[in-house]
N, C-alpha and C positions, 0 to 999 in steps of 0.2 A: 410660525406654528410648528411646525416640520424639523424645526432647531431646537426649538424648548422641548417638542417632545424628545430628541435625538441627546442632547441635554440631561433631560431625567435618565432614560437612560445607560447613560455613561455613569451617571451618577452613580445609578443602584447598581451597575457592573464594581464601578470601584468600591463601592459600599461592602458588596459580597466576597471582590478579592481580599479585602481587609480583612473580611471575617476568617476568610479559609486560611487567608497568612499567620492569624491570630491562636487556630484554632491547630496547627499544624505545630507552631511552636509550642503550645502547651502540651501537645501528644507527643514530640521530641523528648519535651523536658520530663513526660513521663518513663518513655523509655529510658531516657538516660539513667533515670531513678533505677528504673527497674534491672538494667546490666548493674548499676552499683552494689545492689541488694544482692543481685547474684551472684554477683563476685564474692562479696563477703559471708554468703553463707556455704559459697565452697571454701570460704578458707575456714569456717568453721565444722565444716562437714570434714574437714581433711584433718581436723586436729581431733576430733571426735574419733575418727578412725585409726588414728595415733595413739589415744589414751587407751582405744580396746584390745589394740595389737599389745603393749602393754600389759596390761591385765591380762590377756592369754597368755602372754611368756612367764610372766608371774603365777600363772595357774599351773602350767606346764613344771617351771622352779619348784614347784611347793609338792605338785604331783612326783616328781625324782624326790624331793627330798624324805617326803613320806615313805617311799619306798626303799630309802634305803637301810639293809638290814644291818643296824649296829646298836649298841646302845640307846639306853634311850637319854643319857646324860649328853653321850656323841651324837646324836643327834640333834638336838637340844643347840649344840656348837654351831654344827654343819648350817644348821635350817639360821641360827643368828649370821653368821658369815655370810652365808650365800644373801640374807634380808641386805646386809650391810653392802652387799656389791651392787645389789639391786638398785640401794637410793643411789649409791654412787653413780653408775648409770642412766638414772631417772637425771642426777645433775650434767649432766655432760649432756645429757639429749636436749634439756633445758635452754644449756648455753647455746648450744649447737643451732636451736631451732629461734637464738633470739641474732 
């Protein structure tokens, strides 16, 4: 009597470690999920930050160029040249960043 109940249990002892081993790798494999996700969204948080710095130097480009006092034909030159080095740039950072 003493063994059947000692029996059961063991039983519902191993029944329960099964459950917590079960339940442990499913909250592993969530974490795991959730460093991946993080990871990937700082690598897109950091290319986001890339494209605004970017955009400011372009703002900054456009704010010299506005300002400066020549023609408006010569400027017109200036403001295409400097667009032109701009993309040139935007490709080299392109390659750069693959």
């Amino acid at each position: 009597m003493k063994r059947d109940r000692l029996n059961n249990e063991i039983q519902n002892l191993e029944k329960k470690v099964r459950l917590l081993i079960n339940q442990y790798l499913q909250e592993k494999k969530k974490n795991d999920d959730l460093k991946n996700q993080i990871g990937e969204l700082k690598g897109l948080l950091a290319a986001k930050d890339q494209q605004i710095m970017d955009f400011q130097n372009k703002i900054k480009i456009s704010t010299i160029v506005d300002r400066i006092s020549v023609g408006e034909s010569e400027a017109a030159e200036v403001k295409s040249k400097i667009d032109d080095y701009i993309k040139e740039i935007d490709k080299c950072i392109n390659q750069l960043s693959k």
